[in-house]
C-alpha positions as CSV (number, residue, x, y, z in Angstrom):
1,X,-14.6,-35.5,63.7
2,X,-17.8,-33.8,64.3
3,X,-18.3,-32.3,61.3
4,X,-17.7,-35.9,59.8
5,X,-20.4,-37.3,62.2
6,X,-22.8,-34.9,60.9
7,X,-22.0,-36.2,57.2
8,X,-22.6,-39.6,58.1
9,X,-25.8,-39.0,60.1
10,X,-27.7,-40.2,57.3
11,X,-25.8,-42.6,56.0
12,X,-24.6,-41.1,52.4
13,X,-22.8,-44.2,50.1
14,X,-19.3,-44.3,50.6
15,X,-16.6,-43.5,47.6
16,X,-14.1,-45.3,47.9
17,X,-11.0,-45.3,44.9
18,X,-9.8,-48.8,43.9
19,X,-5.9,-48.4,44.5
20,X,-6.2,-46.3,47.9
21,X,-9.2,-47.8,49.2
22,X,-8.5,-51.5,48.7
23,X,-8.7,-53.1,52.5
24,X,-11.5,-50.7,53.4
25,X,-13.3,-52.1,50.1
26,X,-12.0,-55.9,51.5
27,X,-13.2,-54.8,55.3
28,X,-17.1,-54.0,53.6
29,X,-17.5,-57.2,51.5
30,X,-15.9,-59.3,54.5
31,X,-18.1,-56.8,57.0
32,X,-21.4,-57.8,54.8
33,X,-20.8,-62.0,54.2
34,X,-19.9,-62.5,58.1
35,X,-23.2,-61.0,58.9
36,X,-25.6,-63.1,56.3
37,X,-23.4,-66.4,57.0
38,X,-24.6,-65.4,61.1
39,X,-28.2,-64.5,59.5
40,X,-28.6,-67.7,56.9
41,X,-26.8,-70.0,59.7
42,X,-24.3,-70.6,57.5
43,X,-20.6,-71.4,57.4
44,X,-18.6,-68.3,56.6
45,X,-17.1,-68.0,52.9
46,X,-14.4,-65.2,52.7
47,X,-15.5,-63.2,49.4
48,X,-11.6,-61.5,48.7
49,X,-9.4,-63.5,46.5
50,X,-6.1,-63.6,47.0
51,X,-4.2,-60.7,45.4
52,X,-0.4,-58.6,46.1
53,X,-0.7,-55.2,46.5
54,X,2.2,-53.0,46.1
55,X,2.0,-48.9,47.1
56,X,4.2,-46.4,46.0
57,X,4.6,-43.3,48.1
């Protein structure tokens, strides 16, 4: 973990992959349209459409 923290220090763009990474992608866009709905004093609009996901391991 601290070598990770060291990474992130300045903030590098994440890569995320479209099949593993989709809630972290969902968390981000939710993450960024809660925080300009609070900024524009606006009423939140949830950005992820609905969507199954199916994983095979």
């Amino acid at each position: 973990m601290a070598m990770q923290a060291v990474g992130l220090a300045d903030d590098p763009p994440l890569m995320l992959i479209d099949d593993a990474d989709t809630q972290a992608k969902w968390y981000y866009r939710l993450k960024k349209e809660w925080a300009a709905s609070r900024a524009e004093g606006r009423a939140f609009v949830n950005p992820v459409k609905e969507r199954v996901l199916r994983w095979r391991s």
